[in-house]
C-alpha positions as CSV (number, residue, x, y, z in Angstrom):
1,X,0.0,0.0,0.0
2,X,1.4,3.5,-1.1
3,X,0.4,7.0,1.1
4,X,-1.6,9.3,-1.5
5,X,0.7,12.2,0.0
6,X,3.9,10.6,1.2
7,X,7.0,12.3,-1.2
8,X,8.1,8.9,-1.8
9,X,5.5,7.2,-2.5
10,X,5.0,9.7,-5.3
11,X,8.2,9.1,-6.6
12,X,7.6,5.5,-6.6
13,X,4.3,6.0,-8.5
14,X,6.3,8.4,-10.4
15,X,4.4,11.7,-10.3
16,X,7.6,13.1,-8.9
17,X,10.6,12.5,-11.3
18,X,13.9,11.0,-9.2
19,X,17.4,9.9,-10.6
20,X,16.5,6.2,-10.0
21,X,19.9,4.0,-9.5
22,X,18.8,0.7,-8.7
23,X,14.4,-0.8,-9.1
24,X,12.9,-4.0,-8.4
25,X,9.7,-5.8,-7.8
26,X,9.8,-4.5,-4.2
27,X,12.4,-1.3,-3.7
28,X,13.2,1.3,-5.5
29,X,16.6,3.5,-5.0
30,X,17.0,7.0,-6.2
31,X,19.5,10.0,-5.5
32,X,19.0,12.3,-2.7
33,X,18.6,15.3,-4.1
34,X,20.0,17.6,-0.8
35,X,23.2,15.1,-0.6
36,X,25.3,15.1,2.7
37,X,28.3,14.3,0.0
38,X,28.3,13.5,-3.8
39,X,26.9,10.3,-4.5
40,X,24.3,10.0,-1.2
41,X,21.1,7.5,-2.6
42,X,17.9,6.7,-0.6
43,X,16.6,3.1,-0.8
44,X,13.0,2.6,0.1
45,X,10.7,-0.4,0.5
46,X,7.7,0.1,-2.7
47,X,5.1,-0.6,0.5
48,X,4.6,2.9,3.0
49,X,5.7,2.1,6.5
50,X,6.3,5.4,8.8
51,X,9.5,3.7,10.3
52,X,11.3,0.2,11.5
53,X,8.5,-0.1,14.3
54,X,6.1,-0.4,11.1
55,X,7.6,-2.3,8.2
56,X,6.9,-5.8,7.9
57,X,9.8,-8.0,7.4
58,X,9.3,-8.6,3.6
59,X,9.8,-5.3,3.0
60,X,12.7,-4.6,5.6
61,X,14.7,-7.9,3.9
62,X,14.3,-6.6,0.3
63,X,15.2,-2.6,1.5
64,X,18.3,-4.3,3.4
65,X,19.6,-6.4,0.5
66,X,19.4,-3.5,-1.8
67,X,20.9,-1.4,0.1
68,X,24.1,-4.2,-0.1
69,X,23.4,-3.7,-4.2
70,X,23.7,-0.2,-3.8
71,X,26.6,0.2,-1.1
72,X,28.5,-1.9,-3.6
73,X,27.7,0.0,-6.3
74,X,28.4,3.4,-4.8
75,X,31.7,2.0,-3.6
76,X,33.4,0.7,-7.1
77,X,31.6,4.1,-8.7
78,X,33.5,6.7,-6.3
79,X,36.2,4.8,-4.3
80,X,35.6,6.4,-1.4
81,X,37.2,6.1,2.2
82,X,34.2,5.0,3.7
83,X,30.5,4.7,3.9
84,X,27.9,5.0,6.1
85,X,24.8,3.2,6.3
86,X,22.2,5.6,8.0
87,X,18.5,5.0,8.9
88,X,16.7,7.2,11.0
89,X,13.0,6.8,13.0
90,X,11.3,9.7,13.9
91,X,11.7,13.2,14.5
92,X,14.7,13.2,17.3
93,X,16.7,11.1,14.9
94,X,16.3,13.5,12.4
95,X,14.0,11.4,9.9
96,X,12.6,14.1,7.7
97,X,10.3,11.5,5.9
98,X,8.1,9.7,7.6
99,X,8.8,6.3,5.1
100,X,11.2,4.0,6.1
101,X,14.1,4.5,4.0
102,X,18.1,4.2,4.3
103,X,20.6,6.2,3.4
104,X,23.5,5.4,1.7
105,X,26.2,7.6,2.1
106,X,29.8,8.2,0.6
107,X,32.3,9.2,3.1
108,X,35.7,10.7,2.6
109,X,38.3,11.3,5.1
110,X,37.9,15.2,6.7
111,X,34.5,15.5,4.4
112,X,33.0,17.4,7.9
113,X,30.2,15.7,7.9
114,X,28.8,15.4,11.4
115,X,27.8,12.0,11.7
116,X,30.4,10.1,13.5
117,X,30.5,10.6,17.5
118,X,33.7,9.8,19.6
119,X,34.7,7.3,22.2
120,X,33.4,7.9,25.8
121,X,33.9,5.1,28.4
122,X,30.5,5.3,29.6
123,X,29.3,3.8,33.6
124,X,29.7,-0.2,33.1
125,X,26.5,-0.4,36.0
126,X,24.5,1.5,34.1
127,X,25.1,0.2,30.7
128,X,24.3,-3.5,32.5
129,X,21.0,-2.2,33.9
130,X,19.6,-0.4,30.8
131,X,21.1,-3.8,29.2
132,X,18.7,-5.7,31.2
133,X,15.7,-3.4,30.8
134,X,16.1,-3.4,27.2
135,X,16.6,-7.4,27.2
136,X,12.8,-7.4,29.2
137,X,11.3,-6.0,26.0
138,X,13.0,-8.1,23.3
């Protein structure tokens, strides 16, 4: 099922044009087109889920395996030093979309991109009781 007014699902019904790398029965992967860094595509499932809490696994399997198509691609294509695999749910992680989608992003050393965060030893008793609240809701 597609969202009459989601952006993407627009684009997959192609009422909205997109530079469309990669399309199959189930995904469709396009070009951002406000890259963080040349080369940055979006893959999305060709079903409207909000997020990961919503997608069915079909649809999360496909989106995850062309994402490895695309990765792969965007690696021979530019040679870059790195790339980041980014998917965001919801407004405090910065998801701008609300369709699940991934981002595929080239990196290069010193690119400034504010992505990464650094190393912090963090409280090993806290870690292990958030650990085991976590583990209650798996």
């Amino acid at each position: 099922m597609l969202d009459p007014d989601c952006i993407f699902c627009r684009i997959i019904r192609d009422e909205v044009p997109s530079f469309k790398v990669f399309e199959d029965e189930r995904t469709l992967a396009f070009m951002d087109i406000n890259p963080a860094n040349p080369g940055h595509v979006l893959v999305i499932p060709k079903f409207h889920a909000a997020d990961v809490f919503e997608i069915a696994e079909p649809w999360l399997g496909a989106s995850i395996d062309t994402v490895q198509k695309v990765a792969s691609a965007v690696w021979v294509t530019l040679n870059p030093d790195g790339v980041n695999i980014v998917q965001a749910n919801g407004p405090g992680a910065a998801q701008s979309v609300s369709h699940f989608h991934w981002h595929v992003l080239p990196r290069r050393n010193g690119d400034g991109l504010l992505l990464n965060w650094g190393l912090k030893p963090g409280d090993m008793t806290e870690i292990g009781a958030l650990a085991e609240r976590i583990r209650s809701n798996v």
